[in-house]
N, C-alpha and C positions, 0 to 999 in steps of 0.2 A: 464408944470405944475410941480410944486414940490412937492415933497414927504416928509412929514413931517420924521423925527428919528424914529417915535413907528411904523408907518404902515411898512418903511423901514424893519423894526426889525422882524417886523410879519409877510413880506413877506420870508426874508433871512430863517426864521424859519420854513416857511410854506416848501420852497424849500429843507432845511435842513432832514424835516420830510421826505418828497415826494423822496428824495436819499436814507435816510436809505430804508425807507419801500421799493423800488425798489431791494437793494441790497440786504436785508433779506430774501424778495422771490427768487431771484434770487441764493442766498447760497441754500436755500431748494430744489429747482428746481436743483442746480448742486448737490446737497446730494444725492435727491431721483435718480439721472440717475447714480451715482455712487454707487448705493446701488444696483441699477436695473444691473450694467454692474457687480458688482461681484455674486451678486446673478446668475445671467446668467453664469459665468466662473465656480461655484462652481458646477450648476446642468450640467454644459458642460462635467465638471470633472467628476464628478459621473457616469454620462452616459457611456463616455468614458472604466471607471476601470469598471463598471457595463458590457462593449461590450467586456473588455478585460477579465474578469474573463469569462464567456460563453467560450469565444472561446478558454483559455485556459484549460478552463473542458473537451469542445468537443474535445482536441487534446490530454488530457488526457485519454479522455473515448476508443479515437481511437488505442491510443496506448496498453489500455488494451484489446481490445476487440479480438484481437489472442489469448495475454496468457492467457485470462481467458478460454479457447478453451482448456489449456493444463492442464493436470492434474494428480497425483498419490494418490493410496488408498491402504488400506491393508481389507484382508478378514481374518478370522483364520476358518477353517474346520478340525475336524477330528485328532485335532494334528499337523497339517500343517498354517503356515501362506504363504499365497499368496500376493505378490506386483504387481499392475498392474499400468501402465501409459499407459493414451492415448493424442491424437493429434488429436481433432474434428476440425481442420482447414481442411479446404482445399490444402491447400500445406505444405510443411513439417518447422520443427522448426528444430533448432540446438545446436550442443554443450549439448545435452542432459546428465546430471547425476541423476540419486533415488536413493536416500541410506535408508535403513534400518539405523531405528537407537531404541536404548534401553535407560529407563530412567533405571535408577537401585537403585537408591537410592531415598530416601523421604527428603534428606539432600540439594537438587535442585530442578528448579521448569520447567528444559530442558532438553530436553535427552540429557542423559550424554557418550555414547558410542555407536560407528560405526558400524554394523555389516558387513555389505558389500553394496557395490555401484553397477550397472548400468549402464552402460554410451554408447550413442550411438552419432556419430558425425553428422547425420541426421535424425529425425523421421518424416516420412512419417504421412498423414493422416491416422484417425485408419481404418483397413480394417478387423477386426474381431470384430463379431459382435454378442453375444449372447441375447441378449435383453438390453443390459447395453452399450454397444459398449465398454467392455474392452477389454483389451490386457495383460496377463498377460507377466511378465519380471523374477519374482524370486519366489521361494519356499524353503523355510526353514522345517525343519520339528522342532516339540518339542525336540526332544532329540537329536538336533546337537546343539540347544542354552541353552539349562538349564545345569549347573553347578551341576556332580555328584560326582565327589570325586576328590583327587588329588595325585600325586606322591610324593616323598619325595624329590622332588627339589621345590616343591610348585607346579607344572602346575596344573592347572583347566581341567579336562576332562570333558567332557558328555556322556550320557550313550553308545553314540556310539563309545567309545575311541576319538573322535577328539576333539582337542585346539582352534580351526580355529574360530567359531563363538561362544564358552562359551562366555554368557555378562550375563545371566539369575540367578540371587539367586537358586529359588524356583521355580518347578513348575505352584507355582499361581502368579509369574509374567509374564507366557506365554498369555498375552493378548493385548487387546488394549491400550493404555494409555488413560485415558479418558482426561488430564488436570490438575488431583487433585495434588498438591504441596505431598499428603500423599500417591499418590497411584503408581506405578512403572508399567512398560508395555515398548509395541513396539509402535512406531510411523516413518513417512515416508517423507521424505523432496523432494523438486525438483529444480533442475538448468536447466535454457534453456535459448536459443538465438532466440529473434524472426527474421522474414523477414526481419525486417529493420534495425537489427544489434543491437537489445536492450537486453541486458543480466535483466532476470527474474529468484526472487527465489521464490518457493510455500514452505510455512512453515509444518509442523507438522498440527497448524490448519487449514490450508488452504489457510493462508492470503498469498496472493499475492505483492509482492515491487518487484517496476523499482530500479535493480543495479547501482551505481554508475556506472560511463564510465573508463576504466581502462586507 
């Protein structure tokens, strides 16, 4: 039987349509599983940096949770200031240094001078215990650090004749430093080594930072 030119035409067309429409869904259908396969890689991803940020907190937390065990404070009583460091670990830390230090001027916002240092090449767990579990290490008195007159080559004495720890103006900067950029005082720093060979410094305020690896 023969096929007239127009049904020809309107079948080639009907055929024509029935391809596009086949490959049009068929584009959408490969769009949506490649929408679906990065959507899946980016939340793979996420997860992933989300598994790895946890476990590198936890290995952070782990690392701190010795040094944060260690620790130095100052007291002042009576005219005297007291430095005490203790070690609430369990086993001992190392490479121990506390230094006494002075701001002395309101012209910085750091203690600006060293009085004297501490240093022990192992500190044990603390074993004294007054209700605080300190351990005291150093005593200064007010008048080996306060600046009382001088000689005529310029030394700084204190009222007890000694040069050794004058850092002090004034009497009324024998105290704590609070922090204030305006106000002058003592504060106490710490270096250790913990168990697993990570060098730690405790600031003035107490913050705690893992030292670079030497």
């Amino acid at each position: 039987m023969l096929i007239d030119a127009d049904e020809q035409a309107q079948r080639a067309a009907d055929a024509g349509w029935e391809t596009a429409r086949w490959t049009f869904w068929l584009v959408v259908a490969t769009f949506l599983l490649v929408a679906g396969a990065v959507a899946a890689a980016i939340y793979a991803r996420r997860t992933w940096m989300a598994a790895q940020g946890q476990l590198e907190a936890a290995v952070v937390s782990e690392q701190e949770r010795e040094a944060r065990n260690v620790s130095a404070w100052l007291e002042i009583k009576r005219s005297t200031v007291s430095v005490f460091v203790r070690n609430g670990n369990g086993g001992p830390v190392y490479d121990v240094v506390c230094t006494l230090e002075a701001k002395t001027s309101t012209e910085t916002n750091t203690p600006s001078a060293n009085v004297e240092s501490w240093s022990q090449m192992a500190l044990g767990p603390a074993s004294v215990d007054d209700g605080r579990g300190r351990e005291l290490r150093m005593n200064f008195s007010e008048e080996s650090l306060v600046f009382s007159y001088d000689d005529a080559h310029g030394r700084r004495f204190s009222e007890k004749g000694t040069t050794k720890y004058v850092v002090l103006d004034t009497h009324d900067d024998f105290k704590l430093w609070d922090g204030s950029p305006d106000t002058t005082g003592l504060a106490v720093r710490l270096t250790f080594r913990d168990s697993s060979g990570k060098n730690w410094h405790r600031a003035w305020t107490g913050e705690l930072t893992l030292q670079p690896a030497a």
